[in-house]
RODO-2510 file (C-alpha; in nm, 4 decimals, decimal comma):
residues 457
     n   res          X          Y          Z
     1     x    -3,1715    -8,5853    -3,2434
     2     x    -3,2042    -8,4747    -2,8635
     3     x    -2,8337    -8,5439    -2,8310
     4     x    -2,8154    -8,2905    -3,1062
     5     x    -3,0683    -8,0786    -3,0232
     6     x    -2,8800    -8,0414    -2,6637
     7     x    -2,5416    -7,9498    -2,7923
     8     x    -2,7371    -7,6587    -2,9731
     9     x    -2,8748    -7,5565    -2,6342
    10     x    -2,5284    -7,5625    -2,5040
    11     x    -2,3925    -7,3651    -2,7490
    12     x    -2,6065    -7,0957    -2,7469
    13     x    -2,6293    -7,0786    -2,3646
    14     x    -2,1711    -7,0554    -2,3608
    15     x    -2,2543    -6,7829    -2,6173
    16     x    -2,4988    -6,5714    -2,4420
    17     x    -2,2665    -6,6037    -2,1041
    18     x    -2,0316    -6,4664    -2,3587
    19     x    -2,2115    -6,1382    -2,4651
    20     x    -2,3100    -6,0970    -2,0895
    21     x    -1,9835    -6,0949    -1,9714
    22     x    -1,8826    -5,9013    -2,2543
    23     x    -2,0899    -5,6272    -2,1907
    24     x    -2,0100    -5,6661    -1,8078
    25     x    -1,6488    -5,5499    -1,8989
    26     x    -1,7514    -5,3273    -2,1302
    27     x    -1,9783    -5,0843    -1,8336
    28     x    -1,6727    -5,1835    -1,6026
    29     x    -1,4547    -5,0100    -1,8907
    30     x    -1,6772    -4,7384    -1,9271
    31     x    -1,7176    -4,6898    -1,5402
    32     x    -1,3485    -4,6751    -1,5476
    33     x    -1,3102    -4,4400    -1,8231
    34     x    -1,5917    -4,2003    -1,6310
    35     x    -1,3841    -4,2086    -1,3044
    36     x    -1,1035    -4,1444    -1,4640
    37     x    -1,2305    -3,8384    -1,6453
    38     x    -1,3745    -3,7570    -1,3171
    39     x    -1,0218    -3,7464    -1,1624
    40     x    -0,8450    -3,5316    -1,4138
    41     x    -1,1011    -3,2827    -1,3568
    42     x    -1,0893    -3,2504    -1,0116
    43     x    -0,7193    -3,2130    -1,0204
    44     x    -0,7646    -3,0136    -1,2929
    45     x    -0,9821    -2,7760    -1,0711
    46     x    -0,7604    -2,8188    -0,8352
    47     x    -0,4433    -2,6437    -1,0040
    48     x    -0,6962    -2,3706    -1,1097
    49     x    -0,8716    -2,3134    -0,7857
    50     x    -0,4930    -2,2494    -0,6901
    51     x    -0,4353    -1,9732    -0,9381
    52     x    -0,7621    -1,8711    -0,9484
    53     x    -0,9633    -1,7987    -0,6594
    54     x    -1,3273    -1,7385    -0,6221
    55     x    -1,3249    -1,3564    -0,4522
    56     x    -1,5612    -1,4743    -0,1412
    57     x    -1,2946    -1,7149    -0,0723
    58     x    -0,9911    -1,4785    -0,0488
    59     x    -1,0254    -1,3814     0,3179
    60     x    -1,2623    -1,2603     0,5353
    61     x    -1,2367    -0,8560     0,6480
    62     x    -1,0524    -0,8562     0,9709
    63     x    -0,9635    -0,5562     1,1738
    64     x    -0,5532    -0,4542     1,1878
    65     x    -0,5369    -0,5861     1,5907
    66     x    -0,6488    -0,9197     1,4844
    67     x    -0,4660    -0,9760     1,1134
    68     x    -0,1139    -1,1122     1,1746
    69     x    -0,0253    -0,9856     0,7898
    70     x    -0,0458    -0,5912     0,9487
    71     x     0,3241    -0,5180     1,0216
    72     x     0,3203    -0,1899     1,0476
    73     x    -0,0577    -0,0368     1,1475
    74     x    -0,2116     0,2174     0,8932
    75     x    -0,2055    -0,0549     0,7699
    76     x     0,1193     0,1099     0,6186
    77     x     0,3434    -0,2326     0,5703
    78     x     0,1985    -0,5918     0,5411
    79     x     0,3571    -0,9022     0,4978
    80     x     0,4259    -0,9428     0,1039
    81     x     0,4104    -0,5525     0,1094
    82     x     0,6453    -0,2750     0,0322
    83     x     0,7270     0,0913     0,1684
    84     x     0,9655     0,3266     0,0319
    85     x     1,1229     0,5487     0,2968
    86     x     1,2971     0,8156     0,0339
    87     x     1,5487     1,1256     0,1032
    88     x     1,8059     1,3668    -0,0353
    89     x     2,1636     1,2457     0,0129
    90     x     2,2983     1,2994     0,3534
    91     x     1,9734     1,3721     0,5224
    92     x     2,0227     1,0732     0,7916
    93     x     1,8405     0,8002     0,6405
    94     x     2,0668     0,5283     0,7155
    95     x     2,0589     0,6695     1,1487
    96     x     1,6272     0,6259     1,0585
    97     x     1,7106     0,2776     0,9282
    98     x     1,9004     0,1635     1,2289
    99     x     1,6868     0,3545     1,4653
   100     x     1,3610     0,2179     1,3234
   101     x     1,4718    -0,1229     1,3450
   102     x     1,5788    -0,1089     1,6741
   103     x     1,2427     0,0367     1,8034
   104     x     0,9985    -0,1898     1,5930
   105     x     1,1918    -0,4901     1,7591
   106     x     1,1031    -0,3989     2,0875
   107     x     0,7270    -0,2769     1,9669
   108     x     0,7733     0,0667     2,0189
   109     x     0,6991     0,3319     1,7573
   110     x     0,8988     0,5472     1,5214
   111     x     0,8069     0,8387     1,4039
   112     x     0,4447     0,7463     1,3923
   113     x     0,4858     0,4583     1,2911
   114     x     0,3147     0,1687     1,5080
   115     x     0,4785    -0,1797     1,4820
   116     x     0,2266    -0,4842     1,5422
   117     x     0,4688    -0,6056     1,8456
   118     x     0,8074    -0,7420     1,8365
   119     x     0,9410    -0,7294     1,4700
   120     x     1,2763    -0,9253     1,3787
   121     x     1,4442    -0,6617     1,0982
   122     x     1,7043    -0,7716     0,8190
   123     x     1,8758    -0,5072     0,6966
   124     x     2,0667    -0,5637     0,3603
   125     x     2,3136    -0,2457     0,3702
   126     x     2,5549    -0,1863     0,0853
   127     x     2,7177     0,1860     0,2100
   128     x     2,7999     0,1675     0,5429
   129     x     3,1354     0,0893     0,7365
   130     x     3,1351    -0,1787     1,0298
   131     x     3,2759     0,1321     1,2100
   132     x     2,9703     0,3507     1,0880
   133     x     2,7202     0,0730     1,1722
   134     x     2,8601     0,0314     1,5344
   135     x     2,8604     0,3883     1,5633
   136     x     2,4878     0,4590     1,4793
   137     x     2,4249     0,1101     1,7263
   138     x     2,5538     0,2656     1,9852
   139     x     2,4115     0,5962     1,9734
   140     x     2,0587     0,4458     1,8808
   141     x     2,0294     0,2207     2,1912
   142     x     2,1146     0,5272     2,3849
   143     x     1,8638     0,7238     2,2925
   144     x     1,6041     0,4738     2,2866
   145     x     1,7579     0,4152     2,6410
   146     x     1,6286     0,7754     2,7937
   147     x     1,2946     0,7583     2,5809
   148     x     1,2084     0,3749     2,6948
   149     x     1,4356     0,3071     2,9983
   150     x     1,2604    -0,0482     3,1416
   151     x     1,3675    -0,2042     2,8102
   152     x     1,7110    -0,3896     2,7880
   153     x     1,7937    -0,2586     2,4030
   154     x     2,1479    -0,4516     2,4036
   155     x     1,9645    -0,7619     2,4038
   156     x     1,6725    -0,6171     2,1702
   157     x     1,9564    -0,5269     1,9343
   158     x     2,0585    -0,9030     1,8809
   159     x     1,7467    -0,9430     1,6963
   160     x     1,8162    -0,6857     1,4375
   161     x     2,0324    -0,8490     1,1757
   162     x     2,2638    -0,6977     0,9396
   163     x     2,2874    -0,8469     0,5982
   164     x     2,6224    -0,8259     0,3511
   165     x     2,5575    -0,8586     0,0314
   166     x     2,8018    -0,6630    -0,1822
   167     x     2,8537    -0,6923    -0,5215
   168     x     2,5114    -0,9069    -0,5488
   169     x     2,2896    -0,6922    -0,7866
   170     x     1,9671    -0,7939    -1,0081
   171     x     1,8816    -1,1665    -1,0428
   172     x     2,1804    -1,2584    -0,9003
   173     x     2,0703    -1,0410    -0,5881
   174     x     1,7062    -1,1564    -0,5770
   175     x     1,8191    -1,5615    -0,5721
   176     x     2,0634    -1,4830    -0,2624
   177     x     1,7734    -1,3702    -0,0602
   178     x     1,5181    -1,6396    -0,1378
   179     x     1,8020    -1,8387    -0,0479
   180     x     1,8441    -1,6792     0,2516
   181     x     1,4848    -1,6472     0,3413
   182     x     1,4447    -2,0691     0,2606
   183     x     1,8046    -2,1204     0,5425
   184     x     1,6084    -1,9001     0,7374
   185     x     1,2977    -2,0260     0,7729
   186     x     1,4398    -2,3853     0,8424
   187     x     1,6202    -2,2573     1,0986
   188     x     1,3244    -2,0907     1,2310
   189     x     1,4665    -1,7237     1,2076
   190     x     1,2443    -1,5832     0,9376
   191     x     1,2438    -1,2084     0,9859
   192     x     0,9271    -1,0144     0,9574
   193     x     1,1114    -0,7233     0,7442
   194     x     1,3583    -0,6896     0,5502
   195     x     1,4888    -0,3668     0,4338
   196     x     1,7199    -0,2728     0,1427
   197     x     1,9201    -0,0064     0,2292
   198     x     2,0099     0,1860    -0,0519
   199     x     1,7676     0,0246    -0,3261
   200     x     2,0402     0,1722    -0,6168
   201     x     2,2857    -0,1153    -0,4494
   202     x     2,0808    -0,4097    -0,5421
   203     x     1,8976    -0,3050    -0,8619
   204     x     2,2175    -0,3657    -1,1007
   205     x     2,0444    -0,1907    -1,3708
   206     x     1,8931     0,1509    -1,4832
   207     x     1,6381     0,2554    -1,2384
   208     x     1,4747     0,5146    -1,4759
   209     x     1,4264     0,2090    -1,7395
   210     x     1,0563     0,0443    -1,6744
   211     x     1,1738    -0,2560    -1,8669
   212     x     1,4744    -0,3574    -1,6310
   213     x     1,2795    -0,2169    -1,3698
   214     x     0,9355    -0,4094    -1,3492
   215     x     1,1069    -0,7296    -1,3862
   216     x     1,3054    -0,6975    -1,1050
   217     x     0,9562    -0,5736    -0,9017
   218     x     0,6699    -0,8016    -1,0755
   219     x     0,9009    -1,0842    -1,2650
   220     x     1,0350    -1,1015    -1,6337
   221     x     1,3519    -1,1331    -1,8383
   222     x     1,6474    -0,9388    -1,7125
   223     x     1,9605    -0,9451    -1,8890
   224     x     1,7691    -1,2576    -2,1198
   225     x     1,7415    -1,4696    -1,7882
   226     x     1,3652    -1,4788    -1,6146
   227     x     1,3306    -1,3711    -1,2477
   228     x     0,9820    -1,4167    -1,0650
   229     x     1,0735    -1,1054    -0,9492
   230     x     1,0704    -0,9067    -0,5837
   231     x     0,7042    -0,9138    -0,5379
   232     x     0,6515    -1,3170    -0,5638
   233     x     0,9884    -1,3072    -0,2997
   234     x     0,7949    -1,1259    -0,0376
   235     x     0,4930    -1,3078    -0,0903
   236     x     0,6482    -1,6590    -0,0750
   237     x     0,8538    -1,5751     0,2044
   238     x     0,5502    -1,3792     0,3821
   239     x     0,7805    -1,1228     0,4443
   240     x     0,7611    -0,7421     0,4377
   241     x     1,0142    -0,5246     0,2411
   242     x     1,1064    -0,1477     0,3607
   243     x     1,3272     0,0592     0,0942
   244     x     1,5311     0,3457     0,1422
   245     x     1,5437     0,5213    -0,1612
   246     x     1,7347     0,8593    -0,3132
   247     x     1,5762     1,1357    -0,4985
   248     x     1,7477     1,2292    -0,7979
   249     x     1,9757     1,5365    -0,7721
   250     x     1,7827     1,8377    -0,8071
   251     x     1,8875     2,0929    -1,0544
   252     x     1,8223     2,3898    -0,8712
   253     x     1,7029     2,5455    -0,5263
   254     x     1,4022     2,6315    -0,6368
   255     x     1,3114     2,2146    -0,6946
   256     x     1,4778     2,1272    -0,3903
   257     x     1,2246     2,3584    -0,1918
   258     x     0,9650     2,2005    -0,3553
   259     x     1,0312     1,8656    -0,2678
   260     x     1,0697     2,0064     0,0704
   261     x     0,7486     2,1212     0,0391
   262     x     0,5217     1,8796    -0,1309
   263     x     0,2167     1,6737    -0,0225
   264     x     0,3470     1,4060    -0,3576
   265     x     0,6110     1,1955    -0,1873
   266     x     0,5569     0,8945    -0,3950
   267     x     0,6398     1,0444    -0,6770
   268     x     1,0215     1,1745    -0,5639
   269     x     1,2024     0,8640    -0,5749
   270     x     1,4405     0,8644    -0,8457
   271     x     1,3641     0,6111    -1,1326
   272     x     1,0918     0,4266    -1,3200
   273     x     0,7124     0,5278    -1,2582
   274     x     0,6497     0,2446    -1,1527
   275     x     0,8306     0,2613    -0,8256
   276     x     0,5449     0,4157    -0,7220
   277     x     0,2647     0,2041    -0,8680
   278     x     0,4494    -0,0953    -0,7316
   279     x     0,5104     0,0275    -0,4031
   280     x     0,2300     0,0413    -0,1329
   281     x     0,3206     0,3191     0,1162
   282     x     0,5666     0,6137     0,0611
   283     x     0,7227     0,9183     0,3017
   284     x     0,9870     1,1405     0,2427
   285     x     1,2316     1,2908     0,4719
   286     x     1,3566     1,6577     0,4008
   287     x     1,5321     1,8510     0,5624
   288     x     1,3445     2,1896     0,7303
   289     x     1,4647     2,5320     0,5869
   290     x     1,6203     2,7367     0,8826
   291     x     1,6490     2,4559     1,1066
   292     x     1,9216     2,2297     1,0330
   293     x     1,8857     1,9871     1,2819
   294     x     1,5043     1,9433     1,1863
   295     x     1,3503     1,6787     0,8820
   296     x     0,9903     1,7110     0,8371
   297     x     0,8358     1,3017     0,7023
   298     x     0,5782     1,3689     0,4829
   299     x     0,3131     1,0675     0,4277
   300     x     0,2147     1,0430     0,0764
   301     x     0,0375     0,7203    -0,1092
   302     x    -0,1132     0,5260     0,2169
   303     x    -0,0256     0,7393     0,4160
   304     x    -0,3784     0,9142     0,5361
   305     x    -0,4501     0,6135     0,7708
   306     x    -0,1775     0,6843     0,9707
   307     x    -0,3526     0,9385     1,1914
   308     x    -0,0288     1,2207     1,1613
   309     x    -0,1944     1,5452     1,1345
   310     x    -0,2248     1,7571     0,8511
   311     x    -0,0009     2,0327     0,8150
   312     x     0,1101     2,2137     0,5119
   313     x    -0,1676     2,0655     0,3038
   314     x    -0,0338     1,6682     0,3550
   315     x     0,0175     1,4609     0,6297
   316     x     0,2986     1,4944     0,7982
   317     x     0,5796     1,4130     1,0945
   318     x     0,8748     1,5927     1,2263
   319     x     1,2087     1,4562     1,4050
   320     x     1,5500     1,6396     1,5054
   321     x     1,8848     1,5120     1,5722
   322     x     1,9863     1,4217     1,9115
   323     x     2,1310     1,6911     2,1612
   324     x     2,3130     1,4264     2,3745
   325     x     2,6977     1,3903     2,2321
   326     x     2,7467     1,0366     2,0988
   327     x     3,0103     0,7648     2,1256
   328     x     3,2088     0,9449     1,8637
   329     x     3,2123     1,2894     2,1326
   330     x     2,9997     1,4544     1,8812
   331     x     2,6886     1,4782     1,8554
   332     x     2,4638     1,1391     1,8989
   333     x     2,3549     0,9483     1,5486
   334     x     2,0083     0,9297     1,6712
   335     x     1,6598     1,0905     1,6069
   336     x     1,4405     1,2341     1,8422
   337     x     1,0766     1,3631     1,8468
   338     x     1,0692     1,7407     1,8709
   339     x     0,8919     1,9676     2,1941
   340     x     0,5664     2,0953     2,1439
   341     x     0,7291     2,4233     2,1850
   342     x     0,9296     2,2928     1,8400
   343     x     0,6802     2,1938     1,6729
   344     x     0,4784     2,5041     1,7355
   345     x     0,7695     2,7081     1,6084
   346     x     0,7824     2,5187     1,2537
   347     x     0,4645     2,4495     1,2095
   348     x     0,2779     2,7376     1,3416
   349     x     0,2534     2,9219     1,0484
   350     x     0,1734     2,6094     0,8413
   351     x    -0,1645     2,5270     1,0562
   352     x    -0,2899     2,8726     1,0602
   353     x    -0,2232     2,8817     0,6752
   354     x    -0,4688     2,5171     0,6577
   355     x    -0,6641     2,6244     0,8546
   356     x    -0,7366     2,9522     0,6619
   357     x    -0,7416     2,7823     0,3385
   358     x    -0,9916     2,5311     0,4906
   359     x    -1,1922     2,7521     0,5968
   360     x    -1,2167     2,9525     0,2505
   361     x    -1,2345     2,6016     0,0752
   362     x    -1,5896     2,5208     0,2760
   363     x    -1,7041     2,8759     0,2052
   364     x    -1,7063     2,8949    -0,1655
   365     x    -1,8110     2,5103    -0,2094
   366     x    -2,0927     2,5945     0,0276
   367     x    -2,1380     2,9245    -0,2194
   368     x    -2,1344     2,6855    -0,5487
   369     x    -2,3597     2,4484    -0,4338
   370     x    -2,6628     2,7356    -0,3666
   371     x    -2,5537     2,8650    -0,7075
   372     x    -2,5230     2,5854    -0,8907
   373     x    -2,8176     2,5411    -1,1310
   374     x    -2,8050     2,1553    -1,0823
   375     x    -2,5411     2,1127    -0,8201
   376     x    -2,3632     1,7565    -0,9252
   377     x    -2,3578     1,6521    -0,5343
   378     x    -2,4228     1,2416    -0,5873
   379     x    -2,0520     1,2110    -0,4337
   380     x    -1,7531     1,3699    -0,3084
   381     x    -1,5712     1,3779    -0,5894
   382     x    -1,8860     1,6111    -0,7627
   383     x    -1,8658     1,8221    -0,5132
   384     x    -1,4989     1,8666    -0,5572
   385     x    -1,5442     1,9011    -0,9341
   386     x    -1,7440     2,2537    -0,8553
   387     x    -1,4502     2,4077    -0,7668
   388     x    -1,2091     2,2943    -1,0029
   389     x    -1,0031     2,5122    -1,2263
   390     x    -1,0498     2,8468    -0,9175
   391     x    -0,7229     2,7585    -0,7398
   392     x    -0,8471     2,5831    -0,4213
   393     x    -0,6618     2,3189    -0,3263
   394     x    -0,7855     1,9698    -0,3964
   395     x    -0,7203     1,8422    -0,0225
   396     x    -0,8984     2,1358     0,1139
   397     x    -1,1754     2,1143    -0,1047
   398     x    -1,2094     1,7433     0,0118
   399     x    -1,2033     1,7944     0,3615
   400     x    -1,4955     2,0500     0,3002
   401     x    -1,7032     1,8377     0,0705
   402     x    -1,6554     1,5563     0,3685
   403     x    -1,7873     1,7983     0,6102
   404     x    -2,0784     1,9134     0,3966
   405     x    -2,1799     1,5343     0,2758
   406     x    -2,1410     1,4616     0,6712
   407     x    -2,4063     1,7724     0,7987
   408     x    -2,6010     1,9369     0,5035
   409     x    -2,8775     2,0830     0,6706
   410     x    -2,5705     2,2598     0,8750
   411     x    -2,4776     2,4619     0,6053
   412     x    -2,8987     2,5539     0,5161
   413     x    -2,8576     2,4084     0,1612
   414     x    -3,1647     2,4924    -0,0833
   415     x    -3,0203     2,3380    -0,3884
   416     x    -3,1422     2,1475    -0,6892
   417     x    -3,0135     1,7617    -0,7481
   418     x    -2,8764     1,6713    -1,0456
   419     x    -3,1090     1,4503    -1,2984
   420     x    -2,8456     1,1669    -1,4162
   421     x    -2,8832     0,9601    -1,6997
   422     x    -3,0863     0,6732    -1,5748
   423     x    -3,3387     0,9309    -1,4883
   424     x    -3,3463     0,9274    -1,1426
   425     x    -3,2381     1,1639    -0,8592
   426     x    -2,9962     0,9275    -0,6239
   427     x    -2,9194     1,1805    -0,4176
   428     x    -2,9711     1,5162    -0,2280
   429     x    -2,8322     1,7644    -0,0152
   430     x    -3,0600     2,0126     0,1454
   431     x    -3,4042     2,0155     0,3511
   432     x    -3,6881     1,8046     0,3133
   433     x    -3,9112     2,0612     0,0775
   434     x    -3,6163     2,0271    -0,1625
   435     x    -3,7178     1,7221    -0,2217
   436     x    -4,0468     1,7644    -0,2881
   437     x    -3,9821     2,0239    -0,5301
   438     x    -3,7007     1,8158    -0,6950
   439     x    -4,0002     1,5130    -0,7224
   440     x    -4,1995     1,7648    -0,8804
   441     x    -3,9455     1,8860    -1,1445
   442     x    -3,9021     1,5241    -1,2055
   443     x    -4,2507     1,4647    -1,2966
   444     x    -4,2676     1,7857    -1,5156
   445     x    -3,9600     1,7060    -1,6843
   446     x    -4,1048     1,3323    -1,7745
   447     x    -4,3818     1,4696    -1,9459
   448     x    -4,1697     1,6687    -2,1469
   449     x    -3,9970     1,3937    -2,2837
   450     x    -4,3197     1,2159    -2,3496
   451     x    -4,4821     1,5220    -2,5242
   452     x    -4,1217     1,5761    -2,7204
   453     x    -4,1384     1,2019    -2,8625
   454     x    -4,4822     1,2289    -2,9558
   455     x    -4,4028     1,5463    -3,1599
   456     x    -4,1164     1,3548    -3,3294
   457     x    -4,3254     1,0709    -3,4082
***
């Protein structure tokens, strides 16, 4: 019986080892399962965190002198940016290209346009002769040669690159470059910019036709084969891309003065619209009416933080060809800034006429806003809104509204702020009593209300 009785004790002691251990590997499974889980989450978060980004962890603000992204201070190109340099046919784009380069690889400026130090420039060029290209070499380094003597430009030059291409349009055009770009940065030669030079010789399709067009910018289906597109090139390659670009042939003088004439570059290019919503910073270059050796650059879409001056209603730059006789025995392939007494000759008129029409443009917003029942002054876009429709221009009428929002008491405004919906004045321009009267019309106008509801009740 205790011989029995012991085998039973046995037993049941091997059986509840059993369910311990059982349920040991059980939590171990479970633990296992948890971590697991854990594990594809976090590398789950991971691939999200890389597409999508919390905005406080994008970057930090940090001024254009100490961001190594600003290529070109305004900031008018950035690495993975774009900048469309755009002209009539003939106007001396391709001399700008070559000059540009040239300059920006030593640091110095062209045409306003600040380089953040040394820049190494690929130029993909799809026009040009190797005669041609020598030609405007040559003459370039000459003139940069009497503007910056101390600099050695021969050996500057060997850092601007020239890139043939031919034949290479579309998808086909945009793989030869990454390619390029991935040699390049193994070898360590990245460049900073590249520049397509004209942008019709590497498109391979119809400009004006947004749905060849944004693929070839933003990524899609060309021709039924997918290209990330331009944009994810440039950012990959943490490059910057500058475009020379044609305007499409104008019909008639009368539109060819106009483009000579307007503050709208971005919109001139030939092609899709969205050139210009793509594209960060624009300028044209057009040539000056009675003074054929003149182009005037006009700034257009980021253009105002390039500090030109404002003439002719937009802001605005002006070259002329060399004097000097070039390699050729004719005259030099080069640009040169103009003499003040130049520049006061073509532009004289222009910044008496602003000035005028500033002046006129502060006068009769300052007149609205004393008018105005309840002037709409919360911004500067209400302020600009009061003259709408009387044939001010809209920069001018800017400027003033900045002036008046800067100084109000200045101007001796007595004027009424406007109640908004939520019921409360945000802002005012005019003297202290104002204020007090406007807290007062406030009050009265709340117990309007309140007696109105009651009525309707």
């Amino acid at each position: 019986m205790s011989e029995n009785f012991g085998d039973v004790v046995k037993v049941m002691a091997l059986e509840g080892g059993e369910d311990e251990e059982r349920q040991r590997q059980e939590k171990i499974e479970a633990m296992r399962k948890e971590a697991g889980s854990l594990v594809k989450r976090e590398i789950a978060k991971r691939d999200l965190l890389a597409h999508v980004v919390p905005v406080d962890d994008m970057g930090d603000y940090v001024s254009e002198a100490d961001d190594p992204n600003v290529l070109i201070y305004g900031p008018w190109l950035e690495r993975g940016g774009s900048a469309f340099w755009v002209s009539t046919a003939g106007t001396g784009k391709s001399i700008g290209c070559m000059q540009m380069a040239h300059a920006m690889s030593a640091g110095k400026p062209f045409c306003g346009l600040r380089p953040r130090g040394r820049l190494k420039f690929w130029i993909f060029q799809s026009e040009d002769s190797s005669r041609r290209l020598a030609q405007d070499r040559i003459d370039v380094r000459a003139e940069l040669a009497e503007q910056y003597p101390d600099e050695d430009w021969n050996k500057i030059g060997r850092s601007v690159k020239v890139v043939k291409l031919t034949g290479k349009t579309g998808v086909v055009f945009l793989r030869e470059v990454d390619g390029l770009l991935t040699m390049a940065a193994a070898a360590g030669e990245k460049p900073d910019v590249i520049v397509l030079n004209p942008f019709l010789a590497f498109v391979g399709g119809p400009i004006v036709d947004g749905g060849y067009i944004t693929p070839f910018l933003r990524g899609g289906i060309i021709e039924r084969e997918y290209t990330e597109g331009l944009q994810a090139l440039l950012e990959r390659h943490g490059v910057g891309v500058l475009i020379f670009h044609h305007t499409p042939k104008p019909p008639n003088e009368k539109e060819l003065k106009s483009w000579m004439t307007s503050a709208f570059p971005e919109y001139q290019g030939s092609g899709s619209s969205d050139l210009t919503n793509w594209g960060r910073s624009f300028v044209t270059m057009m040539k000056v009416p009675d003074h054929p050796n003149m182009v005037c650059v006009t700034a257009g879409k980021n253009g105002a933080e390039l500090g030109w001056d404002r003439i002719g209603g937009a802001f605005r730059r002006y070259m002329a060809y060399s004097s000097e006789i070039g390699i050729s025995g004719r005259g030099r392939h080069a640009w040169r800034d103009l003499t003040d007494e130049e520049l006061a000759e073509v532009t004289g008129d222009k910044v008496a006429n602003d000035e005028r029409q500033q002046a006129e443009a502060l006068e009769r917003l300052v007149g609205a806003i004393k008018t105005a029942e309840a002037a709409p002054i919360k911004s500067q876009n209400e302020l600009v809104a009061l003259l709408a429709g009387q044939g001010v221009k809209r920069a001018f009428v800017r400027m003033a509204a900045d002036k008046v929002l800067a100084d109000p008491a200045a101007f001796r405004l007595t004027v009424k702020p406007i109640l908004h919906a939520n019921r409360r004045w945000l802002h005012h321009i005019g003297l202290a009593e104002n204020i007090a009267q406007a807290e007062q019309e406030q009050a009265e106008r709340v117990k309007l209300e309140a007696f109105r509801r009651g009525a309707d009740a």
